[in-house]
PLY file of the C-alpha trace (Angstrom):
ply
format ascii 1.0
element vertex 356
property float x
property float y
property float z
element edge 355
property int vertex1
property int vertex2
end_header
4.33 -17.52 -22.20
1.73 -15.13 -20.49
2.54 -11.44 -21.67
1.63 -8.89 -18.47
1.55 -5.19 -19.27
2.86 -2.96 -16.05
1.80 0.31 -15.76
4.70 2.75 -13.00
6.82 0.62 -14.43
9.85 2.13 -13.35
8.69 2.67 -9.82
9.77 0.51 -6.69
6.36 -1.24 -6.17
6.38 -2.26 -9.87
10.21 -3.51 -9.59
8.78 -5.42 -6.49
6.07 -7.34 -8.50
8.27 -7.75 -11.32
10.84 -9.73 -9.12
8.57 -11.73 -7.80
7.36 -13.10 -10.94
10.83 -13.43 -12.07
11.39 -16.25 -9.36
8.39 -18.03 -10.31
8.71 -21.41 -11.87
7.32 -20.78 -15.06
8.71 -17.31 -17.46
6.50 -14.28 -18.53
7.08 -11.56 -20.69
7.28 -7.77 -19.15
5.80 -5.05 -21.02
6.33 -1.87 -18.98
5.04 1.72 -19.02
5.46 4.67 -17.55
4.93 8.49 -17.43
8.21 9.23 -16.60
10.57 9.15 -19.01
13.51 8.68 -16.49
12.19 6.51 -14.39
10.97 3.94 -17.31
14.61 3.36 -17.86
14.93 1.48 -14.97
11.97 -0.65 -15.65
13.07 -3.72 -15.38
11.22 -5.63 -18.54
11.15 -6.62 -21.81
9.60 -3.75 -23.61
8.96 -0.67 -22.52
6.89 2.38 -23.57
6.94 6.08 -22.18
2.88 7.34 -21.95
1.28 10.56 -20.74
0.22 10.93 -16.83
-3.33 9.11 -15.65
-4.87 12.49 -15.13
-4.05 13.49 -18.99
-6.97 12.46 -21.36
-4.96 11.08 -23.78
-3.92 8.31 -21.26
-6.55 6.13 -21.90
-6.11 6.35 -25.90
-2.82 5.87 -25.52
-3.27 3.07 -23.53
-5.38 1.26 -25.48
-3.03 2.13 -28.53
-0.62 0.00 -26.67
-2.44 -2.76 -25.47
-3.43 -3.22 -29.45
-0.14 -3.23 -30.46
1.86 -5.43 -27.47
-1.05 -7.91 -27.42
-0.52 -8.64 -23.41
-2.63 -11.16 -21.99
-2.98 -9.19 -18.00
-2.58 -6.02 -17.34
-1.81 -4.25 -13.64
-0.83 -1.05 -12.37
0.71 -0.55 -8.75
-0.48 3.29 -9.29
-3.95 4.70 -7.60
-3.87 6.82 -9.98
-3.67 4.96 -12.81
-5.18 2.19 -11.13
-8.36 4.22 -10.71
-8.49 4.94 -14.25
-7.66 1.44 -15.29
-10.73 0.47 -13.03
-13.01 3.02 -14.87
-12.12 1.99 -18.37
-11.70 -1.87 -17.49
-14.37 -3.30 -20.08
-13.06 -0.74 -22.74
-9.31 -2.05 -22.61
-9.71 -5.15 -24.22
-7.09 -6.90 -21.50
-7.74 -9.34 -18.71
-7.26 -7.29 -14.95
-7.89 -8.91 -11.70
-9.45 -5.94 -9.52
-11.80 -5.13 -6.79
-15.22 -3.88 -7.77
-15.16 0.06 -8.87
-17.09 1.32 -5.74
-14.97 -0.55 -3.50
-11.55 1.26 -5.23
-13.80 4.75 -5.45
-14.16 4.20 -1.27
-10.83 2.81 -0.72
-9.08 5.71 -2.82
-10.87 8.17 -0.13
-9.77 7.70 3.25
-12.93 9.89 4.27
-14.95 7.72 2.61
-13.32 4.50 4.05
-13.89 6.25 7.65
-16.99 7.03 7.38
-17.93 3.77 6.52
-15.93 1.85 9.70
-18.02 4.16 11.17
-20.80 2.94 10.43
-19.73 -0.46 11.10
-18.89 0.16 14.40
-15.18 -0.25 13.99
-13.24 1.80 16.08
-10.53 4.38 13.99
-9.00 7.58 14.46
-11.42 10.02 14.34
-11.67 12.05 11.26
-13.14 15.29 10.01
-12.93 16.47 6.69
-11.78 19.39 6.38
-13.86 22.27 3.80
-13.06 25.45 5.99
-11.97 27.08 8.82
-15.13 26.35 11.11
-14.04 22.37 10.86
-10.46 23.27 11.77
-11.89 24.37 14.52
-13.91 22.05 15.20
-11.15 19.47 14.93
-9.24 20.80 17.33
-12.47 20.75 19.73
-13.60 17.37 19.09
-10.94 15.66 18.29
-7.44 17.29 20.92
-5.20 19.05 20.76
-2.84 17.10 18.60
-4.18 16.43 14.97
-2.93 14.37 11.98
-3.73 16.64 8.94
-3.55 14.38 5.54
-5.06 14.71 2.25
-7.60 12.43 1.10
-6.79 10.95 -1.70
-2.89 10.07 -2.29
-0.29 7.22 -1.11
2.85 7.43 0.43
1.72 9.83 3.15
1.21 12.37 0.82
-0.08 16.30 2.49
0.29 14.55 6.08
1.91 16.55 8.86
1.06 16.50 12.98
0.02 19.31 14.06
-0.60 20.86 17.67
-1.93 24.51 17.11
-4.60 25.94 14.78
-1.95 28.32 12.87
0.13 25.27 12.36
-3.00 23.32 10.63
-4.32 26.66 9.50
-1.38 27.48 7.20
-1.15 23.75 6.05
-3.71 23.69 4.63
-3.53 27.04 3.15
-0.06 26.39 1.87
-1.26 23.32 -0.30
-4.51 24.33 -1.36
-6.09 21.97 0.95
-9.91 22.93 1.74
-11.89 19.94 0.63
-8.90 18.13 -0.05
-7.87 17.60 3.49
-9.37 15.99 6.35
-7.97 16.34 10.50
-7.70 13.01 12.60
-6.86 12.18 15.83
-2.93 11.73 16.02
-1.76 7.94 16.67
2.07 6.56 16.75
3.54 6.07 13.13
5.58 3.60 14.86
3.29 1.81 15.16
2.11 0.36 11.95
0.93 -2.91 10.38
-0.27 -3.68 7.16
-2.52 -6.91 6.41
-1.72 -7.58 2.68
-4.27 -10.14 1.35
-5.88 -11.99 -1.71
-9.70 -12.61 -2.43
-11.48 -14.31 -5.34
-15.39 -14.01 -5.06
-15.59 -13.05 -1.25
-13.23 -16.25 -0.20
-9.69 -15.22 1.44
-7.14 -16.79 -0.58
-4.18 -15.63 1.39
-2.61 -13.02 3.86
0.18 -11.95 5.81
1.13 -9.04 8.52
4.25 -6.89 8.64
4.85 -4.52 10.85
7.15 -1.48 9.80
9.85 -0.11 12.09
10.40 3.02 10.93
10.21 5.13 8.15
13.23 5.65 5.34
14.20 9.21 5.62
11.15 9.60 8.47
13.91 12.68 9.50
14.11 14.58 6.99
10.47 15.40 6.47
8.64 17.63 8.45
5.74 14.56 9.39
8.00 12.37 9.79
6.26 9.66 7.44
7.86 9.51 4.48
5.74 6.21 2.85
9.42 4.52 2.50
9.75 1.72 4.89
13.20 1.77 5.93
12.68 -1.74 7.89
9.40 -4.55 8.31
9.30 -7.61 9.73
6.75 -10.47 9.70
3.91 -10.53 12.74
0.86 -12.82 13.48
-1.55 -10.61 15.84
-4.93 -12.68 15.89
-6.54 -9.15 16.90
-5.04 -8.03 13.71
-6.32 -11.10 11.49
-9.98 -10.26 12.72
-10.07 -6.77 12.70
-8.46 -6.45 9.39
-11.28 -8.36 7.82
-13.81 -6.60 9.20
-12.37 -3.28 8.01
-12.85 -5.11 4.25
-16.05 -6.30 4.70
-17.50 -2.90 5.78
-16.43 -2.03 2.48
-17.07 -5.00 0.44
-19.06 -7.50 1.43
-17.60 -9.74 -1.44
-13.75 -8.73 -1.85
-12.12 -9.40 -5.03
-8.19 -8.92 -5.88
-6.04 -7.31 -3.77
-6.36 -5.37 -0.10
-3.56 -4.11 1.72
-5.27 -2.89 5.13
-2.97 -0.18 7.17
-3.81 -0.81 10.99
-1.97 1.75 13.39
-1.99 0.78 17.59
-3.63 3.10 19.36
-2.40 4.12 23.62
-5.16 0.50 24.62
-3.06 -1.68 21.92
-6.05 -1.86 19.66
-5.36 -2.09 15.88
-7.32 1.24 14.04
-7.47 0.98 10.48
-5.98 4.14 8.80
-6.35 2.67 5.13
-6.58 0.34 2.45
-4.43 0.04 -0.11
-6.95 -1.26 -2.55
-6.19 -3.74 -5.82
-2.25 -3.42 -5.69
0.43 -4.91 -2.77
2.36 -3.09 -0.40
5.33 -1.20 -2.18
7.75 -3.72 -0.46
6.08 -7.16 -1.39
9.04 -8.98 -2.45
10.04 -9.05 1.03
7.10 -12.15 0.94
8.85 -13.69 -2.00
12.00 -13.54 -0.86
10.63 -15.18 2.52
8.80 -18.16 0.71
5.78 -16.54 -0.08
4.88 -14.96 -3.59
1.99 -13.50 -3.38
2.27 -11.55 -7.06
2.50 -14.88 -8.49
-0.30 -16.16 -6.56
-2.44 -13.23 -7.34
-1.81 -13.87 -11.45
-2.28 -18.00 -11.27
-5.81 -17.00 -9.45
-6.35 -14.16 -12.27
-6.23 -16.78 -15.16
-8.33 -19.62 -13.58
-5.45 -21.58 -12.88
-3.98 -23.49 -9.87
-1.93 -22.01 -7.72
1.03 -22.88 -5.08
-0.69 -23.47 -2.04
0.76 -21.62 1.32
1.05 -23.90 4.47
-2.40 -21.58 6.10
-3.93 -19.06 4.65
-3.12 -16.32 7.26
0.18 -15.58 8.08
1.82 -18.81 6.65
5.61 -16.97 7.11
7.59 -17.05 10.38
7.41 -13.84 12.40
10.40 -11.66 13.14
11.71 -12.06 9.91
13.31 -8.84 8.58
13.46 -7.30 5.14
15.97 -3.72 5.41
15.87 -1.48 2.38
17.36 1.58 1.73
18.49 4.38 -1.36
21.39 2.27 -3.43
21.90 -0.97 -2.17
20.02 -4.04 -2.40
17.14 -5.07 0.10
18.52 -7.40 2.67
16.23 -10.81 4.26
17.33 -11.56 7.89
15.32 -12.32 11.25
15.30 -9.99 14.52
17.39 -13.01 16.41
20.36 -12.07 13.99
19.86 -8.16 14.13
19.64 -8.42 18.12
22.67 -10.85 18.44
24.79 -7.46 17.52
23.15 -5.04 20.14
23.92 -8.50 22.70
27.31 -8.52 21.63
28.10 -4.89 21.97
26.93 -4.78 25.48
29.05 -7.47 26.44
32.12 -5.33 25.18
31.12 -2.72 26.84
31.50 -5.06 30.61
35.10 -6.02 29.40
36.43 -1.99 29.00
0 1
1 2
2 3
3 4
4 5
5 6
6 7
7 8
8 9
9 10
10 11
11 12
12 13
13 14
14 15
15 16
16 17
17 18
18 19
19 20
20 21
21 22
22 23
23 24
24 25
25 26
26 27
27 28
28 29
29 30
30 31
31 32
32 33
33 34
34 35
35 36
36 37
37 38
38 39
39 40
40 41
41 42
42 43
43 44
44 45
45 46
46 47
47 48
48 49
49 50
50 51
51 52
52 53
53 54
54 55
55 56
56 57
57 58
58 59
59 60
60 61
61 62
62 63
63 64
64 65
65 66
66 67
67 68
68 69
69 70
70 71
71 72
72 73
73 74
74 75
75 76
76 77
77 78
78 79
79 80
80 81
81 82
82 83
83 84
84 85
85 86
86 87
87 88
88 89
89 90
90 91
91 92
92 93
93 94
94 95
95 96
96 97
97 98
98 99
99 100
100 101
101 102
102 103
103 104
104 105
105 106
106 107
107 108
108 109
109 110
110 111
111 112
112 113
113 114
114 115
115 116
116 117
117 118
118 119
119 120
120 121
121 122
122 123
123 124
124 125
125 126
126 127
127 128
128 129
129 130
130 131
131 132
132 133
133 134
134 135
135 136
136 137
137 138
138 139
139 140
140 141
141 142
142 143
143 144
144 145
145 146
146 147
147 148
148 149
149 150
150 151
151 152
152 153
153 154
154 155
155 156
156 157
157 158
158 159
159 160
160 161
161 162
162 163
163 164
164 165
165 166
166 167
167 168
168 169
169 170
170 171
171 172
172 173
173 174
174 175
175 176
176 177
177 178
178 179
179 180
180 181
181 182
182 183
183 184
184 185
185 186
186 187
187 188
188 189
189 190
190 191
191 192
192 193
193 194
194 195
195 196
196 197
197 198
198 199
199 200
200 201
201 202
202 203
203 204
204 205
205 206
206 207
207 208
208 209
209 210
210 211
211 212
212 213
213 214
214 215
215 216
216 217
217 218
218 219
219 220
220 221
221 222
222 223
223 224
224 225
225 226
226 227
227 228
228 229
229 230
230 231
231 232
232 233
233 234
234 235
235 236
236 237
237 238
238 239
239 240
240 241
241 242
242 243
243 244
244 245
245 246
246 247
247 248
248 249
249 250
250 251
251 252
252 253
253 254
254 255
255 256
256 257
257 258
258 259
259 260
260 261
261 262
262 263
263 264
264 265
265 266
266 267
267 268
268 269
269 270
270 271
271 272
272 273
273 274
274 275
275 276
276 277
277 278
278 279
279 280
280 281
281 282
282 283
283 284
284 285
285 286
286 287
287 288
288 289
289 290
290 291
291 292
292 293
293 294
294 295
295 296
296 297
297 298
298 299
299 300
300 301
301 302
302 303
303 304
304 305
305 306
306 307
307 308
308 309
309 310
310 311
311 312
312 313
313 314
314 315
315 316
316 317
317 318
318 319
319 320
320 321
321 322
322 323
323 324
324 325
325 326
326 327
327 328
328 329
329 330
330 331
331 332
332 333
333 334
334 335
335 336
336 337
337 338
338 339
339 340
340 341
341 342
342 343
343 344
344 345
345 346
346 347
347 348
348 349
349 350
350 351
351 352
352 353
353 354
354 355
């Protein structure tokens, strides 16, 4: 029985890798950790282990203490953070990973970075400036419109972001959370909008990938940006503009792709797919919704990690149905429907409504 160590153990996109592998057809045993001492009570695994934040510098040691003494055979974090220092300290750990090379997850990990090098490519994205002072505010607003996504570079679940239409609004933004350097202004597209390409690699060769397309955002209005990182709702798409353009955005980055990239393409006013991000050696948070549909890509992605074969999907992009539907929410169970079923309630109301 392979023993896989989890770092964020008791976080969602963790619980969502976790399930996956539960419904695989052979068992594994979980080994979980986390920095949080309430949230590694939810972990859902065998063992688990409380350990000090990624940005502590006993993490590592502590780490490593672990790994010594649980004996896993894989080990994978759904965590930049912890990702990045896994990546750093990968031929120090003495434990198999599966990940992308470090310069890709240093670029990936910096969405200036990852900009600057569609850029270069040719690939067309929101326009970006970082952001070090005052003078680029400015010349944001000048370049760029009127309307401005302000974001921080580094961080997931849209983490700093907020739209903004003045220079005060930006201006105090920034100021408010220490931003200068950390920040970067962009030109403002939908959130709406928004589909991820999640996909596998092994040496350069696509091993598998599939589109989803979130609805909206869980709790999108109670925030002031109205992105919250939660999906509330995604369903399954096939775009072929999508399919091309998403590797493209990867191999600007890395020419030979290796482990996981989760691409985050946002329609712009022309219906063209910009890239915004990639989510770079770990899955979407909401992955199971895959599983649940007939495609498990976790267990996919740890078959490939140790050499061996692996269930084969029917193509290798976008084997799942579209319009399939995966609703989440806080406290109750994900549910796995199609957009037929969801719209067959909005057909029935209207009908009522002829007979009052």
């Amino acid at each position: 029985m392979k023993r896989i160590l989890f770092t964020g153990a008791g976080g969602s996109p963790a619980t969502n890798f976790i399930r996956s592998l539960k419904k695989a057809p052979e068992p594994f045993y979980f080994i979980g950790v986390d920095c949080d001492k309430f949230y590694l009570q939810r972990a859902e695994v065998d063992k688990k282990y409380l350990v000090p934040k990624a940005k502590e510098k006993d993490y590592i040691p502590v780490l490593k203490s672990l790994i010594k003494e649980t004996r896993p055979d894989f080990l994978f974090s759904q965590v930049d953070m912890e990702l990045e220092m896994i990546s750093k300290y990968r031929d120090e750990l003495g434990v198999k990973t599966f990940l992308p090379d470090p310069e890709t997850i240093k670029i990936c990990q910096n969405k200036f970075l990852s900009y600057q090098k569609w850029e270069q490519a040719g690939i067309k994205a929101p326009k970006t400036i970082m952001i070090n002072d005052r003078s680029d505010l400015k010349r944001a607003f000048s370049e760029i419109g009127n309307k401005l996504w302000i974001r921080e570079i580094k961080g997931a679940f849209g983490k700093g972001s907020l739209p903004v239409t003045t220079f005060k609004q930006a201006e105090i933004w920034v100021e408010l959370n220490n931003g200068w350097g950390n920040y970067s202004a962009a030109e403002c597209l939908d959130a709406d909008s928004m589909v991820t390409w999640q996909s596998i690699w092994k040496d350069g060769e696509l091993i598998v990938a599939q589109s989803r397309k979130r609805l909206y955002w869980e709790f999108g209005n109670r925030v002031l940006s109205g992105v919250t990182g939660l999906t509330g709702t995604g369903i399954t798409v096939a775009d072929d503009k999508v399919d091309g353009l998403a590797q493209k955005i990867i191999f600007a980055i890395d020419k030979k792709p290796h482990g996981i990239f989760s691409v985050d393409m946002t329609y712009d006013n022309q219906g063209v797919p910009n890239p915004t991000e990639i989510n770079i050696g770990r899955f979407f948070t909401t992955h199971q919704f895959f599983t649940e549909a007939g495609l498990n890509m976790p267990y996919i992605f740890v078959k490939i990690a140790f050499g061996e074969d692996y269930p084969k999907p029917s193509r290798k992009i976008n084997p799942l149905p579209s319009n399939l539907a995966w609703i989440r929410g806080l406290d109750f169970l994900p549910i796995l429907t199609d957009m037929e079923k969801i719209n067959s309630y909005e057909r029935e109301l209207e009908k009522r409504r002829t007979t009052l």
